[in-house]
C-alpha positions as MATLAB code, in Angstrom:
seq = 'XXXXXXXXXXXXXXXXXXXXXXXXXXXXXXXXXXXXXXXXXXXXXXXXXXXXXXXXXXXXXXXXXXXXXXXXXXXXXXXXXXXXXXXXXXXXXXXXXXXXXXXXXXXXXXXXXXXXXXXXXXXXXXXXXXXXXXXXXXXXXXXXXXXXXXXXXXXXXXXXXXXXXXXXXXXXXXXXXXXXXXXXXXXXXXXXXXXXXXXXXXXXXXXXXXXXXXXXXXXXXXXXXXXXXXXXXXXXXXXXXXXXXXXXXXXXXXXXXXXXX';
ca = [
      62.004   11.859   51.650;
      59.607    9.438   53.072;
      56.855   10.994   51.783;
      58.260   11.222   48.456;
      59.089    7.736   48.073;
      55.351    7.134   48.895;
      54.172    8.994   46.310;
      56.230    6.881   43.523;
      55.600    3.977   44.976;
      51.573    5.401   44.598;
      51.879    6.532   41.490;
      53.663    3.304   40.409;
      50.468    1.292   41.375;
      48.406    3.425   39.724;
      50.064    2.963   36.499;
      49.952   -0.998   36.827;
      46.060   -0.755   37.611;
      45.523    1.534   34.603;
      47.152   -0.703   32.342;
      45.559   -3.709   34.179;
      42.190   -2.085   33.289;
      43.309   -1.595   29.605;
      44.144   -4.756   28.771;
      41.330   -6.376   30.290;
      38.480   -3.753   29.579;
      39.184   -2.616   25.657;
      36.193   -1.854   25.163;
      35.828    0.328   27.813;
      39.417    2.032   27.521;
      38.279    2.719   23.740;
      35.561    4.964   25.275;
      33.326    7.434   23.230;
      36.963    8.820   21.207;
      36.649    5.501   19.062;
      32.959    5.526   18.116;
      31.690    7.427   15.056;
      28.221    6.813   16.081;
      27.773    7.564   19.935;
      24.212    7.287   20.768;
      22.345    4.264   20.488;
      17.789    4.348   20.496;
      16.495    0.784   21.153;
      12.859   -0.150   19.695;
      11.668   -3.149   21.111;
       8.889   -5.112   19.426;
       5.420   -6.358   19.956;
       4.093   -7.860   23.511;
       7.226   -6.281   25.357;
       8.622   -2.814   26.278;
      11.717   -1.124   27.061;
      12.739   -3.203   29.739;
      13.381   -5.583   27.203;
      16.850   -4.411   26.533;
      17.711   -4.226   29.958;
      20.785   -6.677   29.430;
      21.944   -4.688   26.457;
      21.969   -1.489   28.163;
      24.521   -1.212   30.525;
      26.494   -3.650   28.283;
      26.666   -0.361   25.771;
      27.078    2.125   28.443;
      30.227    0.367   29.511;
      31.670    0.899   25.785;
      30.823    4.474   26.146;
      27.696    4.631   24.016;
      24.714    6.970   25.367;
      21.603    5.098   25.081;
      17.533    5.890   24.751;
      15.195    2.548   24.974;
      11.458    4.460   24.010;
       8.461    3.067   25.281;
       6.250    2.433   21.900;
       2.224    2.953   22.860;
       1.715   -0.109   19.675;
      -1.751    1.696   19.485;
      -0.407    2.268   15.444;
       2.678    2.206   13.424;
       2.136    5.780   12.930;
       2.097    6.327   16.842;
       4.926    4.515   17.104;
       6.870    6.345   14.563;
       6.391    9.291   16.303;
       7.467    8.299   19.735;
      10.913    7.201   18.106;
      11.120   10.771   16.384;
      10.512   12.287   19.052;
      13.555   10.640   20.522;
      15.567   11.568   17.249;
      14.281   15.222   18.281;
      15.989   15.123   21.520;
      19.061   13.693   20.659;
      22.148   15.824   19.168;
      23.051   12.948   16.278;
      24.151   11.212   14.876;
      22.231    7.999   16.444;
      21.993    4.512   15.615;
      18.680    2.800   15.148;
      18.202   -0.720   17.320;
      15.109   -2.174   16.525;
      13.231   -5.743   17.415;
      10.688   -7.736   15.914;
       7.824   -5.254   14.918;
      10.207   -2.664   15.844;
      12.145   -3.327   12.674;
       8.750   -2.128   10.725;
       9.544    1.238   13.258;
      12.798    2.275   12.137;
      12.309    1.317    8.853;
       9.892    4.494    8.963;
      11.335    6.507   11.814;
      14.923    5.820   10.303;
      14.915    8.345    7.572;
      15.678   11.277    9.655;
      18.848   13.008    8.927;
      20.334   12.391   11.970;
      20.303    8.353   11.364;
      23.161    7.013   10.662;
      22.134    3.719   10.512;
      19.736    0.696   11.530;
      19.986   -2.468   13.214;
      17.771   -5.175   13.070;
      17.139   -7.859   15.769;
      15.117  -10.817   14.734;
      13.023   -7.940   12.841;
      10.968   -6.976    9.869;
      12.502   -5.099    7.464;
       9.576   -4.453    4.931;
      10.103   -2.771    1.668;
       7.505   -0.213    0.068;
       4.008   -1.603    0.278;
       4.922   -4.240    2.324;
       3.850   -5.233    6.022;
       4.361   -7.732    8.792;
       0.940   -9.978    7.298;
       2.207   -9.620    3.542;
       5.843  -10.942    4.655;
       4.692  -13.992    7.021;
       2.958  -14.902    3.501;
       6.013  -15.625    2.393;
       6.754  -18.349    4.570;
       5.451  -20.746    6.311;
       3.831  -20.261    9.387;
       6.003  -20.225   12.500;
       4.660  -22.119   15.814;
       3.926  -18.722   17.627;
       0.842  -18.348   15.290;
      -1.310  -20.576   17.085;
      -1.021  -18.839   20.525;
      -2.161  -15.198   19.082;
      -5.380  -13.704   20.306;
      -7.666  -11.348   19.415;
      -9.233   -8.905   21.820;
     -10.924   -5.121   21.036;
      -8.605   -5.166   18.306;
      -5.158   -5.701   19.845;
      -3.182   -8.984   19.608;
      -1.403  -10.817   22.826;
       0.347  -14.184   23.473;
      -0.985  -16.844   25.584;
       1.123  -17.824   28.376;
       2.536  -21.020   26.475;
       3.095  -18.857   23.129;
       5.716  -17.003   24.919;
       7.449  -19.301   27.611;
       7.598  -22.234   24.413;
       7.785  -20.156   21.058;
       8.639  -16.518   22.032;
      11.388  -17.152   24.584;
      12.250  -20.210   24.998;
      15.894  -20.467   25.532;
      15.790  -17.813   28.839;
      15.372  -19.524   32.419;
      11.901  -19.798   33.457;
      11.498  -16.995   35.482;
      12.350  -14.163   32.930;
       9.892  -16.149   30.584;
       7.151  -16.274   32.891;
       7.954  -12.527   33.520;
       7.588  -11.508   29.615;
       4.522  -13.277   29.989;
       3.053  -11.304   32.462;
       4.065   -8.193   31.334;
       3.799   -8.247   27.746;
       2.198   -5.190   25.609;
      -0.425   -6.359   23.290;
      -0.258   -4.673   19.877;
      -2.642   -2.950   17.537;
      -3.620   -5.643   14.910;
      -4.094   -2.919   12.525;
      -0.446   -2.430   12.835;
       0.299   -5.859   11.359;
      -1.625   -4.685    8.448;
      -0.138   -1.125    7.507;
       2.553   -1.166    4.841;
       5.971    0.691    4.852;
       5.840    3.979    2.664;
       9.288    4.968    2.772;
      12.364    2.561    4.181;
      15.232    4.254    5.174;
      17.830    0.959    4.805;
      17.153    2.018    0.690;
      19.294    5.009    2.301;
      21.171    3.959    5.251;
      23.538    1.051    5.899;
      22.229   -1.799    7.660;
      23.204   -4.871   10.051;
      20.727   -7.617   10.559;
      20.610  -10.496   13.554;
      19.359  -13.839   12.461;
      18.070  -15.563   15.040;
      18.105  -19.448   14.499;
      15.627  -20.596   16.582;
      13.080  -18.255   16.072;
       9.420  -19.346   16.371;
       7.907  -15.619   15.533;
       9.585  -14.304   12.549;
      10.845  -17.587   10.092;
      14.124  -17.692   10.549;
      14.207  -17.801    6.634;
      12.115  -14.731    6.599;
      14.685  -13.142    8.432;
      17.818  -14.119    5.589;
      15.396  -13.233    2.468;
      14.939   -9.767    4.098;
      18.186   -9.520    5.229;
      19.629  -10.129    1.707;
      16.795   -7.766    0.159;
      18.200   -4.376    2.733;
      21.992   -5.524    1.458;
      22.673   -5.671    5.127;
      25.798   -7.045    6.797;
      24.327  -10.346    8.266;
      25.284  -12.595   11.598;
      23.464  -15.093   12.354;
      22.804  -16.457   15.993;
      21.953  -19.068   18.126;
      18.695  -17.922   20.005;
      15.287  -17.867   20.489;
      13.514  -14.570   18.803;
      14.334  -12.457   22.173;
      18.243  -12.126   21.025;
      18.539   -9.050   22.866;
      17.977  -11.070   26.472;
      19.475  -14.353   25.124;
      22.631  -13.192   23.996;
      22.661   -9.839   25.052;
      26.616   -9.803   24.408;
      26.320  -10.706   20.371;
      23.976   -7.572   19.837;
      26.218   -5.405   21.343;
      28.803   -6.815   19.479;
      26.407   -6.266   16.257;
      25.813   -2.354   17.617;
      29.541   -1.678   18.020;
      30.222   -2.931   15.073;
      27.776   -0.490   13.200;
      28.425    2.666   15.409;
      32.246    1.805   13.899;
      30.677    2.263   10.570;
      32.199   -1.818   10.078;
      30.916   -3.854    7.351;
];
């Protein structure tokens, strides 16, 4: 008798944690069941890498989203393309495409694959047929981050002040002194190749404007944003959204994988 009283009384606080959990961790409860779109491939931009969604990453594995961040070689668009196919390749589909910055100019291309189901944008270029990341800054004025890009053996990097002032500049010193360090320089030919095919003319699209971005114009960002019909938020944060408000893009990502407008 003893033993079965200790059992209720068990299963009794097992049921109050469970619904504890629920009600605090929605998101979580929801699981993989609620999402149309499961799996999530990040594409970070120029003069970073993967790690660059490390906040974002286990923010989306807690909602029960399986996730790929590629490692882009920037040595070409084309190159680049491929190493995000490639990841479309091993994936079973349907997947969401995440892309920053130049990455944006990546799943533009990449995106068109039947298993996409649809692209985000972070702070990224969204060029249409024939246009690049040079022909679009043309259309602005010239952000602050210009002035700290150098040329060397053909690939562009940021000076140490272009990213802890202009690139970053809303994350504690530390993680901006550690983007510095470990930033990937980019083709410069890349800058210059223009999209062929973009795949928002066939997917849906979401788009992050970030306010207080000194790479891409912040009003670059809103006139592309309106051109890919895209469902639009628009944040407060440097160009790096992703490790700014890490929180708001996976808001922006659940949001699509719901298929939400």
């Amino acid at each position: 008798m003893k033993d079965l009283k200790r059992i209720a009384k068990l299963l009794t606080l097992l049921s109050l944690s469970t619904m504890f959990f629920l009600a605090v961790h929605p998101a979580q409860a929801q699981g993989d069941d609620s999402l149309k779109t499961k799996d999530v491939i990040l594409v970070h931009g120029a003069w970073a890498d993967g790690s660059s969604w490390s906040k974002v990453i286990p923010l989306l594995e807690r909602r029960g989203f399986h996730v790929t961040a590629v490692q882009l070689p920037l040595t070409s668009i084309a190159d680049d393309v491929a190493t995000v196919e490639r990841a479309i390749a091993l994936d079973p589909g349907p997947v969401l495409l995440v892309g920053h910055s130049y990455g944006g100019i990546v799943i533009t291309e990449a995106g068109n694959d039947p298993k996409v189901s649809g692209l985000v944008y972070v702070s990224a270029y969204a060029p249409d047929e024939g246009q690049s990341a040079l022909s679009l800054n043309a259309l602005v004025p010239a952000t602050p981050v210009g002035a700290e890009i150098r040329l060397n053996a053909g690939y562009l990097s940021l000076t140490t002040e272009g990213i802890l002032n202009d690139f970053a500049q809303d994350l504690p010193y530390n993680e901006r002194h550690t983007l510095a360090v470990t930033q990937g320089p980019v083709a410069a030919v890349a800058f210059g190749t223009p999209a062929t095919e973009p795949a928002w003319r066939a997917k849906p699209s979401w788009y992050m404007i970030a306010s207080e971005d000194r790479v891409i114009s912040p009003e670059l960002e809103a006139m592309m944003a309106q051109t890919i019909n895209a469902t639009t938020v628009t944040v407060h944060s440097s160009h790096v959204i992703m490790l700014s408000k890490p929180e708001a893009v996976v808001d922006v990502i659940t949001q699509a994988a719901h298929g939400r407008d």
